[in-house]
Structure formats: structure tokens, C-alpha cells
C-alpha positions as CSV (number, residue, x, y, z in Angstrom):
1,X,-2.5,-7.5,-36.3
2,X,-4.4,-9.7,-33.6
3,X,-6.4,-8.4,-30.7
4,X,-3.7,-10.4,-28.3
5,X,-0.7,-8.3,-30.1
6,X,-2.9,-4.8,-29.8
7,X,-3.5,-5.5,-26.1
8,X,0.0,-6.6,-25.8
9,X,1.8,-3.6,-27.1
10,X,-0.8,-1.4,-25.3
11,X,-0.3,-3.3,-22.2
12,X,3.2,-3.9,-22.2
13,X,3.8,0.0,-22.7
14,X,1.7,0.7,-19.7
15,X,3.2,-2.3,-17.7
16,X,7.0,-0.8,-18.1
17,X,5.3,2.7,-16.6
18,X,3.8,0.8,-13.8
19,X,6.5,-1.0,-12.8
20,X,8.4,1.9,-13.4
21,X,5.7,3.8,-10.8
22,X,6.5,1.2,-8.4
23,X,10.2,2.4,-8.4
24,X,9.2,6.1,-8.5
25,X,7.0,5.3,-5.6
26,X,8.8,3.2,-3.8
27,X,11.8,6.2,-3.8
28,X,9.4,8.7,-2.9
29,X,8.2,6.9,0.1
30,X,11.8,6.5,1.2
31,X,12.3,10.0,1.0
32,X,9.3,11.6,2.1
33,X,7.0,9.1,3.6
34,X,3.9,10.0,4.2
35,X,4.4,13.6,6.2
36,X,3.8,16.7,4.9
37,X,5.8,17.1,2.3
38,X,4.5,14.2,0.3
39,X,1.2,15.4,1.0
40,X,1.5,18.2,-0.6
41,X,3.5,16.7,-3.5
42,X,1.1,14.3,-4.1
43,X,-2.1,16.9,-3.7
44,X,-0.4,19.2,-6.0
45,X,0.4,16.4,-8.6
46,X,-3.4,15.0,-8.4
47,X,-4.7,18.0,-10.2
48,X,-3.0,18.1,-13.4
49,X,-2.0,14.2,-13.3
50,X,-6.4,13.6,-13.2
51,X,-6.6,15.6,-16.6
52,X,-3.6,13.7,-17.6
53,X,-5.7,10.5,-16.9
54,X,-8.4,12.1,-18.2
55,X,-7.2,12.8,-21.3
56,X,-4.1,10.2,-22.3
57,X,-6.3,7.2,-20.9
58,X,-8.7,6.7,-23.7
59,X,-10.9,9.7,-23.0
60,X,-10.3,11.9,-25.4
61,X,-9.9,9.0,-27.8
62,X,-13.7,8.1,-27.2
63,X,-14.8,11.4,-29.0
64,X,-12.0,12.1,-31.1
65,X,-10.8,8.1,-32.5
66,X,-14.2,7.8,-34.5
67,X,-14.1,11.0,-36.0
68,X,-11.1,10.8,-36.8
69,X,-11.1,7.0,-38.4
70,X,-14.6,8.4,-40.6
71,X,-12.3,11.1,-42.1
72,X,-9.6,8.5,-42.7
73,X,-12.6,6.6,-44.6
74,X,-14.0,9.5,-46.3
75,X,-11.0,11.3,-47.4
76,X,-8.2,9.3,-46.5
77,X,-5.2,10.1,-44.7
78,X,-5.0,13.6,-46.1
79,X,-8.6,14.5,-45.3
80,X,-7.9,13.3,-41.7
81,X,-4.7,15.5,-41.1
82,X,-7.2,18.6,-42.1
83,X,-9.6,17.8,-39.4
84,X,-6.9,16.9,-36.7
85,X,-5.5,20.1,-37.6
86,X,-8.7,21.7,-37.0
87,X,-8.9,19.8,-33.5
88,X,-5.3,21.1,-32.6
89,X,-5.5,25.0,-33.4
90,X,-8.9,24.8,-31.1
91,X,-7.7,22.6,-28.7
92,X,-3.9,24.6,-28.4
93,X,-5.9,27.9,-28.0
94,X,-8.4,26.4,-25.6
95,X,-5.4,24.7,-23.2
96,X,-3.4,28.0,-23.5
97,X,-5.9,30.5,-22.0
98,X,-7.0,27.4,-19.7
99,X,-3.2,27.2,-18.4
100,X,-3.0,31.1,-17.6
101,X,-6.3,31.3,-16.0
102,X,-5.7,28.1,-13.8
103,X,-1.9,29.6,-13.1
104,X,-3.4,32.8,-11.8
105,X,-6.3,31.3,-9.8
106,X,-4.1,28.6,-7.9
107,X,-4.6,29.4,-4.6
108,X,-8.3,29.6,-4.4
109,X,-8.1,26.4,-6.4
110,X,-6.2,24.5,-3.4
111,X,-8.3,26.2,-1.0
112,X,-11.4,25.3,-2.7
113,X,-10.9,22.4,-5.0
114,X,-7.6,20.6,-4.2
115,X,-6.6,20.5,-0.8
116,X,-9.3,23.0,1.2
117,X,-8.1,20.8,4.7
118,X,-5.1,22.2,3.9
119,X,-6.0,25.9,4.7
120,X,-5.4,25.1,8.6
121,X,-1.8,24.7,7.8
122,X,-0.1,27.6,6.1
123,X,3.4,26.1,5.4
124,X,1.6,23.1,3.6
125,X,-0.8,24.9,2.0
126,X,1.5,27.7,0.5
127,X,3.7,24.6,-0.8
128,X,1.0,22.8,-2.1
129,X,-0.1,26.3,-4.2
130,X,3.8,26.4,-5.7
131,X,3.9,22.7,-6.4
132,X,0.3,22.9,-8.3
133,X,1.8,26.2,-10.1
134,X,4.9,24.3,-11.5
135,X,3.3,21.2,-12.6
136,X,-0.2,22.9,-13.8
137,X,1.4,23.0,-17.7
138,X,1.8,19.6,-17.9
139,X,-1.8,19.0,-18.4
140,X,-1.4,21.2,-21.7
141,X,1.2,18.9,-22.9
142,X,-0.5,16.1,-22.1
143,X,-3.8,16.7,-23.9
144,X,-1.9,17.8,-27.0
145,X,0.2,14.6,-26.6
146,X,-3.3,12.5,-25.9
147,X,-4.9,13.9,-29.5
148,X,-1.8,12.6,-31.3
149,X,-1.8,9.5,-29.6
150,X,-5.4,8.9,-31.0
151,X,-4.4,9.6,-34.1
152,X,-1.6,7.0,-33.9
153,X,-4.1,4.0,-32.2
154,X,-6.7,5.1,-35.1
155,X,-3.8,4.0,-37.8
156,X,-3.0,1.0,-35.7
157,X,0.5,2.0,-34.9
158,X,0.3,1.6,-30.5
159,X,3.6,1.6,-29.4
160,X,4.9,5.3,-29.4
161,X,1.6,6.1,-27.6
162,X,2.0,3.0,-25.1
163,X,5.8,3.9,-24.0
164,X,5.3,7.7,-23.5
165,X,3.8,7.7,-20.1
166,X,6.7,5.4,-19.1
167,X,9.2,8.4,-19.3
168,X,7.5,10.8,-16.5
169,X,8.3,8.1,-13.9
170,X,12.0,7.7,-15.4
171,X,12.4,11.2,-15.3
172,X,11.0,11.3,-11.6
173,X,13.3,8.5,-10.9
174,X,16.5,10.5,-12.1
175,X,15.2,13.0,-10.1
176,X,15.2,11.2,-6.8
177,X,18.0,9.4,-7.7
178,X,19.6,12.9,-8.3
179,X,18.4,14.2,-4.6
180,X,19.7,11.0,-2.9
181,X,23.2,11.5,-4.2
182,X,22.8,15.5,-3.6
183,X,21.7,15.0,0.2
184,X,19.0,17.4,-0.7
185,X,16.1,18.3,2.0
186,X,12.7,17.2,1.6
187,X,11.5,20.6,0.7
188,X,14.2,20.8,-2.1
189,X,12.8,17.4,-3.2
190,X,9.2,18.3,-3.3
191,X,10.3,21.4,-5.8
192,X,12.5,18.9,-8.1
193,X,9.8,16.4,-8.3
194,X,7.5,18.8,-9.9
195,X,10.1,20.5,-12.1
196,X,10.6,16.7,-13.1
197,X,7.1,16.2,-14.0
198,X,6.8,19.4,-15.9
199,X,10.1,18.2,-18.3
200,X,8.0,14.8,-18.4
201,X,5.3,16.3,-20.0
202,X,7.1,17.9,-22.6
203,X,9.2,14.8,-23.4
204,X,6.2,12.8,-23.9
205,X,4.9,15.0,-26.4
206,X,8.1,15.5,-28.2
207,X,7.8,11.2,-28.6
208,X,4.1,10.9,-30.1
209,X,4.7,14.1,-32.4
210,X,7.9,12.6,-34.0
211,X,5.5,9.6,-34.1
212,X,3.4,11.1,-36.4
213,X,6.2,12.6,-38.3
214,X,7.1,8.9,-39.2
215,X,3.8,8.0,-39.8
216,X,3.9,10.2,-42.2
217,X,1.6,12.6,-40.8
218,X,2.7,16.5,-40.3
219,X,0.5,18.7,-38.5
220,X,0.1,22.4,-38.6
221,X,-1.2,25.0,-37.1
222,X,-4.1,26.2,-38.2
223,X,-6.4,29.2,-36.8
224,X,-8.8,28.2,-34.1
225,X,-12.4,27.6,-35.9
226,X,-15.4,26.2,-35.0
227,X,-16.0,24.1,-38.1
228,X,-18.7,21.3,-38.0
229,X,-16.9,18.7,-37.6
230,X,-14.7,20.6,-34.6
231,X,-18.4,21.3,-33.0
232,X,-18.7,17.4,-33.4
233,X,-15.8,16.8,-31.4
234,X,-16.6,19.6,-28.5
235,X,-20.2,18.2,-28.3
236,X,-18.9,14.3,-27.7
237,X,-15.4,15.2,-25.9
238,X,-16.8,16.9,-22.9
239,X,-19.0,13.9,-21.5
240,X,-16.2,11.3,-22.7
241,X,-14.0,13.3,-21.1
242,X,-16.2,13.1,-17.4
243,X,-17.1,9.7,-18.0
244,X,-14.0,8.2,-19.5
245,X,-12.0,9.8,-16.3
246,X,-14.6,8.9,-13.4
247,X,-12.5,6.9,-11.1
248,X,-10.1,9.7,-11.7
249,X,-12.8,12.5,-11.0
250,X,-13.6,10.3,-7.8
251,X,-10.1,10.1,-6.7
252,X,-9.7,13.6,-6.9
253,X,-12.6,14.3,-4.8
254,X,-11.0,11.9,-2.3
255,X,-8.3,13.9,-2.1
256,X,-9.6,16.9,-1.2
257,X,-11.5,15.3,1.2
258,X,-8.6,13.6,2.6
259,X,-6.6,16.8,3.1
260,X,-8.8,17.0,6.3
261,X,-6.6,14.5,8.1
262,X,-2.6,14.8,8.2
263,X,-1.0,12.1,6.0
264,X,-4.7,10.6,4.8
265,X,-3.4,12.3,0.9
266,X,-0.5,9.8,0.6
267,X,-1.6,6.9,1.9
268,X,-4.0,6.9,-0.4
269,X,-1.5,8.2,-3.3
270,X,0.5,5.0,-2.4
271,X,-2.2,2.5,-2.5
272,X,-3.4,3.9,-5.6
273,X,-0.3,3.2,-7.1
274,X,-0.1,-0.4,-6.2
275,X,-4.1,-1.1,-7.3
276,X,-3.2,1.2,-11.2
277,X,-0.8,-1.8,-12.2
278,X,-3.9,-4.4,-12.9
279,X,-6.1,-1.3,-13.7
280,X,-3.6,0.2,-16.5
281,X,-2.3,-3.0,-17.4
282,X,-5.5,-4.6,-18.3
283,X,-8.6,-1.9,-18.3
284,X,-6.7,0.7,-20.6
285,X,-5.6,-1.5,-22.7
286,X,-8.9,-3.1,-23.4
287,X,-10.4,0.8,-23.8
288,X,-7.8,1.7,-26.2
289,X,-7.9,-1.1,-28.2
290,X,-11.4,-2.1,-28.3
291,X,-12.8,1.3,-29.1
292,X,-11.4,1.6,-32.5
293,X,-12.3,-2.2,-33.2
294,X,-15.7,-2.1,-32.1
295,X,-16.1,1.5,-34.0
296,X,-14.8,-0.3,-37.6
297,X,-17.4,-3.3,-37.0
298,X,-20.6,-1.0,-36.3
299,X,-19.8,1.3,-39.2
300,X,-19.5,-1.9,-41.4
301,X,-23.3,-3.5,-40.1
302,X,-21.8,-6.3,-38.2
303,X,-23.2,-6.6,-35.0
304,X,-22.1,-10.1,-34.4
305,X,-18.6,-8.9,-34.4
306,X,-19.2,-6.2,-32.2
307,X,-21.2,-8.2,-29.7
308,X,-18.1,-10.8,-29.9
309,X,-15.5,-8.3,-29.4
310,X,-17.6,-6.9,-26.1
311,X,-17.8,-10.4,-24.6
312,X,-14.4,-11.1,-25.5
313,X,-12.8,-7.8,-24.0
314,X,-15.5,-8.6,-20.6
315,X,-14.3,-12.2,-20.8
316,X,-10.8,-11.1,-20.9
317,X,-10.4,-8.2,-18.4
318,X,-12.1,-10.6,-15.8
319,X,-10.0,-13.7,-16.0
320,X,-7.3,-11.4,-15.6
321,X,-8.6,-9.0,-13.0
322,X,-10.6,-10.7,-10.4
323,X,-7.3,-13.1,-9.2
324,X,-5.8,-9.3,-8.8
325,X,-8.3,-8.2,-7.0
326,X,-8.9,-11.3,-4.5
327,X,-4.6,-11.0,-4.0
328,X,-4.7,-7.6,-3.1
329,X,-7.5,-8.5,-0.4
330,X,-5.9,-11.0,1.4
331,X,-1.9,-9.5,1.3
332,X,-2.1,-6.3,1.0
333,X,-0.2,-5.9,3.8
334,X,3.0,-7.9,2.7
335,X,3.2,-6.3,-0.4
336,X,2.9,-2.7,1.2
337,X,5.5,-3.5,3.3
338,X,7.7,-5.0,0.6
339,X,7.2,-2.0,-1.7
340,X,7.5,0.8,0.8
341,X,8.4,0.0,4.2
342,X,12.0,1.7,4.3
343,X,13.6,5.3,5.7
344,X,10.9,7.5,6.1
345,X,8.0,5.8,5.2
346,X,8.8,3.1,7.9
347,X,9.3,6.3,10.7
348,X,5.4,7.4,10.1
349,X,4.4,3.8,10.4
350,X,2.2,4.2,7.4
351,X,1.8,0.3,6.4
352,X,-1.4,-0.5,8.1
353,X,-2.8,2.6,7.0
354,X,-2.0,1.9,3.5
355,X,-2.6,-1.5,3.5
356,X,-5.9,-1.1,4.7
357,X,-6.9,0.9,1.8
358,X,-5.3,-1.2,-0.5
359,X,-7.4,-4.0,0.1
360,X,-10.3,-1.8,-0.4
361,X,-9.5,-0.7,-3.4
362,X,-8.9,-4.2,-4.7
363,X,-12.5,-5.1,-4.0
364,X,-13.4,-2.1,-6.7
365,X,-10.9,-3.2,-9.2
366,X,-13.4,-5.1,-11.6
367,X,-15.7,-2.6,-11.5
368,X,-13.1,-0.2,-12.3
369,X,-11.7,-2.5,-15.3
370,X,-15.5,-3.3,-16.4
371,X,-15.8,0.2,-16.8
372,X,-13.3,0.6,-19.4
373,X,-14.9,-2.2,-21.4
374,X,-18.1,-0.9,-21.1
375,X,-17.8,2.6,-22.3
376,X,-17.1,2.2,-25.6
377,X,-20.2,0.1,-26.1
378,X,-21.3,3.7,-25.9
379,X,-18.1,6.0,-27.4
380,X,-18.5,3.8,-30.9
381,X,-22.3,4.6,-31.6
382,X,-21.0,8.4,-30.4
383,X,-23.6,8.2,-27.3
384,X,-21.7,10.1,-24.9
385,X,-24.3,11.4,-22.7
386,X,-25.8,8.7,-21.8
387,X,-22.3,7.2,-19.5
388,X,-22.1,10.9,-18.6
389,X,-25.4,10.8,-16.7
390,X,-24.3,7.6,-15.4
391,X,-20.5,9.5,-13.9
392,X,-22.5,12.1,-12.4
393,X,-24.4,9.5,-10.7
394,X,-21.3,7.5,-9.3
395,X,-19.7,10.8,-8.4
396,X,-22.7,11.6,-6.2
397,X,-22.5,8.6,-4.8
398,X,-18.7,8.8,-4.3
399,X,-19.1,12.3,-2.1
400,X,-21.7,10.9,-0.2
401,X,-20.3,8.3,1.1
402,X,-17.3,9.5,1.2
403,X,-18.0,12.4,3.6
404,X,-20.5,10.0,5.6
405,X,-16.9,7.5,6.4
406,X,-13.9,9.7,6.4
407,X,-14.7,11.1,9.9
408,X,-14.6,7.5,11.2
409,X,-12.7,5.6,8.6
410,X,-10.0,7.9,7.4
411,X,-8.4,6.9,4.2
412,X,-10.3,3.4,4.5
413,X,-13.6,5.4,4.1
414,X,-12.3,7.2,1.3
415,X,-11.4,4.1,-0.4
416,X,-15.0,2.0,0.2
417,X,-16.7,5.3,-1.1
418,X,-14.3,4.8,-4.5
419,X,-15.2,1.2,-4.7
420,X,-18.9,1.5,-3.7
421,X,-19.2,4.2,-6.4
422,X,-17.3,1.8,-9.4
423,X,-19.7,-0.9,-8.8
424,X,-22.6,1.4,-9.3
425,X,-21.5,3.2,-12.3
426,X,-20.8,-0.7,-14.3
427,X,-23.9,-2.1,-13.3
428,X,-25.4,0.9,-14.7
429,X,-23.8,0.7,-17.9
430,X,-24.3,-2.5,-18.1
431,X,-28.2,-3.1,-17.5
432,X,-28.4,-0.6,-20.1
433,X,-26.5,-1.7,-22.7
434,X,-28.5,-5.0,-22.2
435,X,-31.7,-2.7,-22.1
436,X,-31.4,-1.6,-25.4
437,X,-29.7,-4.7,-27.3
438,X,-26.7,-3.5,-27.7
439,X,-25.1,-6.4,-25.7
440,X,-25.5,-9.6,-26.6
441,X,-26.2,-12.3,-24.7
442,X,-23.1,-15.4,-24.3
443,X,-23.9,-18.5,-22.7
444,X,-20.2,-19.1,-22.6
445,X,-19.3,-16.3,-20.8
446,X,-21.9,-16.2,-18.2
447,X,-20.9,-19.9,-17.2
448,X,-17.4,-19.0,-16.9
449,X,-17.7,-16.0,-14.6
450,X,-18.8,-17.9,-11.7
451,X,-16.3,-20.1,-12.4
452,X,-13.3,-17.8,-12.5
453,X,-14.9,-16.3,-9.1
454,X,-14.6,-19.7,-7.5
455,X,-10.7,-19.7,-8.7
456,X,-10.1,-16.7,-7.4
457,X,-11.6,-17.6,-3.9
458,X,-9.5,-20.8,-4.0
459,X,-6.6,-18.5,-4.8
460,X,-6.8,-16.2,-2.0
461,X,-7.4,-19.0,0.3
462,X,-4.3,-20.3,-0.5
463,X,-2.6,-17.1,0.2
464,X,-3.6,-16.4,2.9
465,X,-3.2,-19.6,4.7
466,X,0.8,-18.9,2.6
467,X,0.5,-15.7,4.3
468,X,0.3,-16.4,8.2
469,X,2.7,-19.7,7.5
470,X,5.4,-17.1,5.9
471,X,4.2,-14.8,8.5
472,X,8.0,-14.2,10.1
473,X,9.7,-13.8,6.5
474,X,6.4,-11.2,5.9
475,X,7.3,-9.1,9.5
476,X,8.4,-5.7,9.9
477,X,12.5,-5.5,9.9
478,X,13.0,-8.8,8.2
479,X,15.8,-7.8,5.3
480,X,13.9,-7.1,2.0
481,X,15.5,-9.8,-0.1
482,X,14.0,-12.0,2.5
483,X,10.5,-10.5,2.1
484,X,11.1,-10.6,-2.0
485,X,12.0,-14.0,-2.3
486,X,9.0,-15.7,0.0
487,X,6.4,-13.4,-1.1
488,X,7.6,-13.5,-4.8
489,X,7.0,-17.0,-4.1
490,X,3.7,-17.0,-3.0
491,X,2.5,-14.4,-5.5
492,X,3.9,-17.2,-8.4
493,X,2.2,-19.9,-6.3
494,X,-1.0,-18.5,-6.2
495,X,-0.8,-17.5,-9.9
496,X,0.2,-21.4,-10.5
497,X,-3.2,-22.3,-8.3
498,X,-6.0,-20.3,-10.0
499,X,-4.5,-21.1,-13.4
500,X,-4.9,-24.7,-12.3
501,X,-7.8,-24.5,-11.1
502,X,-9.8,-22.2,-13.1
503,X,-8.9,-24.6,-16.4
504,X,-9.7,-27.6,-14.2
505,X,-13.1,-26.4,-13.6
506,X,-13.9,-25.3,-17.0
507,X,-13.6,-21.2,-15.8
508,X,-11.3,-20.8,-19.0
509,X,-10.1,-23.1,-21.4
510,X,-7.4,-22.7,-24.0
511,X,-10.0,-22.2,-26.9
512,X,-11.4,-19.2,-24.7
513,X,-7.9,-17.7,-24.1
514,X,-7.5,-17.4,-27.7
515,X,-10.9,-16.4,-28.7
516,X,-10.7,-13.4,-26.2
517,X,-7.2,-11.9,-27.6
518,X,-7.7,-13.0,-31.4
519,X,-9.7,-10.4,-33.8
520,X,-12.4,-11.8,-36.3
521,X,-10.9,-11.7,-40.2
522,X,-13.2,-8.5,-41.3
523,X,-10.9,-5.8,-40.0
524,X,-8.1,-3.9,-42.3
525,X,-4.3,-5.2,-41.7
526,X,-1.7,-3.5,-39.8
527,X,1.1,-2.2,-41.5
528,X,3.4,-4.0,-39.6
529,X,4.9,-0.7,-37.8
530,X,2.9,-0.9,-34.4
């Protein structure tokens, strides 16, 4: 199978749960808004839903995927299902006790970790604690769900793994669907939500294990023991975990530094959402994918194949990602309003606010994509510690900053600190990379990015000169069919503009699009049941 159909049926697995998200979001906003309620829905739902990130984005796949495809090498499928069952009786043990302790301990964890601004208000905080409680065991089922989806991307079969994240925002939209036709409260509707998202995670692993089962791959339960090659794991897994889940680490910090201002924890939940489609879309899908196909060409000496497949992924996430970002600059403010501006969410007035940070966030986008593709330069030559150091670093500067512009900023600040903080962490593992020669130089790509920069300039220009011509179809109370159609409009416009352009000026060309999205002949065929 090619790099384009990998990326394809990673991305377009992750594109049906963000579009999906938008829905969820876009229901929850009519419902809730951004009062208390939602911000303690959303504060509650950012503890175990960072681990999920954590784990079911590609981090536990950057210890575990090259492990796993050596014993699939070295002792073939059979020799791999002993160590994965290994992994699992350590790894069920481990999230079991971790569950209990984290159940009993939820209070001082909102007061201390998750929400401490909360504390001032008793009625949010108490809520918060219950909604945390509820939702806590998804995180369990998540991280079993994440091992088995690396075992599925390390036998090249994507798609179970790609879909299953879709289903916690159908079930969350049955959910609000459910309370709409109910006429429930928004209390009841904070306590159905996280019921819904504990039911997710258990549905999502129930769709990666039967997977396996068709992969032909059963696994059992087997004792915890610390074997060598579970040590292996345990000694890579903790700093691909920290490093692999940075802008999630840095979000969650954000949070519980936002819970210091009433309504600060779902504006930025709501922007967040809006900013994850490009980052999921493209960034994940470029992790997941690339990690096992840069780990096959290192183990097999060829390091012109792994430098190509680095510049290609780069190459790739950047034509895609920096036209996102320079959109989200320039109309972040139509979109908002498009997406959320109805019932409740309209009553709290929360569009600038969430605007404002949206545009913000799309300034850190690259960064936050780059990220992805630079981390498993790392993961495949098992050198987690190094990108560790590096998230430590970018999570210092994250709080900083952070704390220095919330007082003043709000949700803004909280935002710039996130994006100040991604750009950091790339350039840092990207000047070492270079540093050590694992990242080979390519004229063609370093003449393309200014080029593609350019585009995307020209793109934004364009919309927003479209934006303040359109600017009575864009303003508040105009019917949404009206807003959909002229900004649908401009979005496919502007998409039609950089395309033009960035060809026209040599930024990409048609050779380049299928370099970056076709593998090299060395690697091992699908089986044709991805």
C-alpha cells in the first residue's frame, strides 16, 4: 500500500471524528454555552481525554510499534502475540490500580491538578469532582484500546484503529440528541455526557479487539511480569508518552490555569476543537504512519529512504498545514460564529472570546503538526529521552508564560503560551536532528517552504479582504444557511487561490505531490485488508 493510501485511511478515520466533534461541539455549545456547566464538563473531560490523546495518538505506538514489528521479524506473528501479551497483563494491572487510586483521590486532584480555580466555587467544583469520577475509566479503556491499535498499524491494517475515536462523539451526539428531545436540565446533561463518554470508551475497545480477532491475532491474559522485553517497553513508553502528548500536557495545564476565570475552560475547549481538525487530520496521521515506515527503513541500513520519508512527511504536513493556519488567523471569527453561535452559547456572548483564541492557536498549528513529524526521527532509533528533555523544556515554557498573560489576556494568554511553547519544542527537535545527521539536507524542500509561505499570505489576504466585503452575510443574527453558503464560499475560494498560486510559483508541483504521499519500493506489501 502507498504512503498517500496509509495517510488516507489514517486521516480519513480521524477526519469523520472531527467533523463529527464539530457536531458534538456545536450541540454542546447550544446547550450549555460556555457557563458553568460546560466548564465543568469540559475540565472534567480534559483529564482522562489528555491520556486518551496521550496514548491513542501515536504515543504509546512510539515505544511499543518497534518492538513490536522486531518480534514480528524475529519470531513472526506468533512470537509477537507473546510479547503483546506480556505488555497487556502489565499494562491491565498497572491501569487497574491506577483507576482505583485516581477514583479515590479525585477531589484533591481537581483541587490541585484539574481545576484548583475552581475551589472558590463549591457547586462547580463538587460537579467537576463527579464528572472526573464517571469518566476517569475511560482512560483505562483507552490505553488498552491504544496497544491494540499499534498492533494493528504495525501489520498495516489502519482502518479499525482510524474509525474508533469517531464513535465517542456519535455516542456524545446521541446523547445530546437524547437530552434535546427529553427537555433535560443542564445539570442532567452534564451527568449524561460523561456517562456517554465512559460507554465510548468501552465501545472503542470492543472495535480494535474484534480487529485483532480478524487479523487473526487472539490475546490472552497473561500474569503481570517484568520480562526484558516488557522492561524495554516501560523504559521507552514513559518519555514517548510525555513527549508524544506535549500539546496535550500543555493544554491541560491551560486548563487548570484557566479555571481561575469563569467561562476561560470552554472557550478554550471550543477553539481547541476547531484548531484539532487540521492537527488530527494531518499531524496524526503523518505520526502514525511514518513511524512504522521510517522504523522498517533504519532496521534495513537505508538511510536515504529514511531521510526521504522525513522530508516527504515535513514537505507534506506543511503544504497542507500552513493555508490552515493563515485561514484560521484571518476568520476565525466567522467560522466561530458559524459553528457555535446559537441558544446558549450566543446568550454568554462567547464569539469574540473564542475567536480570539482561535486565531492564536492557528499561529502554533505548524509547530504542533512539525512536532508529530519530528518525533519519530527519534521513536524509530528508540531515543526517547532525548524529545523528553525537549517536552519538559516546552512545558516550562508553557507555564511561564502562561501565568505571566492570563491575568491580562485571559484565554488569549493561555493560547499564545500554547503556541509560543510548540514553536520551541520543533525547533528544538529539529536543530538536533540536523545536529547529529540524522536529517538530511533537501534543496527541494527548502525552496518550496518559502514558497508555500508566500501562498498562504496571498491566501489570507484574499480572505480577509472576502471577509469584510461578505461582512453583512458574516454578522451576528444573519440566518445560518446564509452564513454557510458565503463563508463555505470563501473557505473554497481561498483553497482555489493558494492551490493556484502555490503551483504557479513553483511552492508545489504535481511531481512533489506525489513524491510526498508515495512510499519507495523497499517496504513489505499490504495485505490488502487495511
Amino acid at each position: 500500500m502507498s504512503l498517500a493510501r496509509k495517510f488516507a485511511t489514517v486521516a480519513s478515520g480521524t477526519l469523520m471524528s472531527r467533523v463529527l466533534g464539530f457536531v458534538r461541539e456545536m450541540l454542546m455549545a447550544a446547550a450549555l454555552g460556555t457557563g458553568p456547566i460546560a466548564d465543568a464538563f469540559n475540565a472534567a473531560f480534559q483529564f482522562p481525554n489528555t491520556f486518551r490523546r496521550l496514548f491513542a495518538e501515536g504515543a504509546f505506538n512510539a515505544a511499543f510499534v518497534p518492538l513490536f514489528a522486531k518480534e514480528i521479524e524475529a519470531g513472526g506473528v506468533d512470537g509477537a502475540r507473546r510479547f503483546s501479551e506480556e505488555v497487556f497483563g502489565v499494562l491491565f494491572t498497572t491501569l487497574l490500580v491506577l483507576t482505583i487510586a485516581m477514583e479515590l483521590s479525585m477531589p484533591l486532584l481537581v483541587s490541585t491538578i484539574v481545576a484548583p480555580g475552581f475551589t472558590d466555587e463549591p457547586q462547580k467544583y463538587d460537579l467537576t469532582v463527579r464528572l472526573a469520577t464517571i469518566m476517569f475509566p475511560y482512560l483505562m479503556c483507552m490505553s488498552l484500546a491504544a496497544m491494540m491499535a499499534g498492533m494493528l498499524n504495525s501489520l498495516r491494517r489502519y482502518f479499525a484503529a482510524a474509525i474508533a475515536p469517531a464513535f465517542l462523539n456519535i455516542i456524545l451526539i446521541a446523547v445530546l440528541g437524547y437530552a434535546w428531545h427529553e427537555g433535560l436540565d443542564w445539570l442532567e446533561i452534564g451527568h449524561a455526557l460523561a456517562w456517554g463518554v465512559l460507554v465510548a470508551g468501552v465501545v472503542q475497545l470492543a472495535i480494535v479487539w474484534i480487529a485483532l480477532l480478524h487479523a487473526g491475532v487472539r490475546i490472552s491474559f497473561r500474569l503481570p511480569r517484568l520480562t526484558p522485553n516488557v522492561k524495554r517497553l516501560l523504559v521507552l513508553a514513559f518519555p514517548a508518552a510525555i513527549t508524544g502528548g506535549i500539546t496535550q500536557i500543555n493544554q491541560l495545564i491551560g486548563t487548570a490555569i484557566a479555571s481561575g476565570k469563569d467561562s476561560a475552560v470552554s472557550s478554550l475547549a471550543y477553539a481547541d476543537r476547531v484548531y484539532q481538525l487540521p492537527l488530527g487530520v494531518v499531524g496524526i496521521a503523518v505520526a502514525i504512519v511514518l513511524l512504522p515506515e521510517l522504523s522498517r527503513a533504519l532496521r534495513a541500513g537505508d538511510l536515504k529512504e529514511a531521510a526521504n520519508l522525513q522530508n516527504r512527511s515535513v514537505e507534506f504536513t506543511l503544504f497542507l498545514t500552513l493555508p490552515a493556519a493563515a485561514a484560521l488567523l484571518v476568520i476565525s471569527e466567522p467560522i466561530v460564529r458559524l459553528l457555535y453561535e446559537r441558544g446558549a452559547f450566543a446568550a454568554t456572548n462567547g464569539t469574540p472570546t473564542v475567536s480570539a483564541i482561535l486565531a492564536i492557536f492557528g499561529l502554533g498549528l505548524p509547530a504542533f503538526v512539525l512536532i508529530k513529524a519530528f518525533t519519530p526521527g527519534y521513536f524509530a532509533r528508540e531515543d526517547t529521552r532525548t524529545p523528553m528533555i525537549f517536552a519538559a523544556i516546552s512545558v516550562a515554557v508553557n507555564i511561564s508564560t502562561a501565568l505571566a498573560l492570563f491575568p491580562t489576556m485571559g484565554g488569549a494568554g493561555i493560547a499564545t503560551a500554547s503556541a509560543i511553547a510548540g514553536w520551541v519544542n520543533a525547533g528544538m527537535l529539529l536543530a538536533v536532528l540536523i545536529r547529529r545527521g540524522q536529517w538530511g539536507r533537501d534543496t527541494g524542500l527548502m525552496k518550496r517552504i518559502p514558497k508555500l509561505i508566500v501562498a498562504s499570505a496571498i491566501m489570507a489576504a484574499a480572505l480577509w479582504a472576502a471577509s469584510r466585503y461578505f461582512s453583512d452575510s458574516l454578522a451576528p443574527g444573519v440566518p445560518f444557511y446564509e452564513q454557510a453558503v458565503v463563508l463555505g464560499g470563501m473557505i473554497t475560494a481561498g483553497m482555489m487561490i493558494y492551490f493556484g498560486v502555490v503551483f504557479a510559483i513553483g511552492g508545489a508541483d504535481i511531481g512533489m505531490v506525489r513524491r510526498s504521499i508515495r512510499r519507495s519500493g523497499k517496504a513489505m506489501p499490504a495485505d490488502g485488508n487495511d
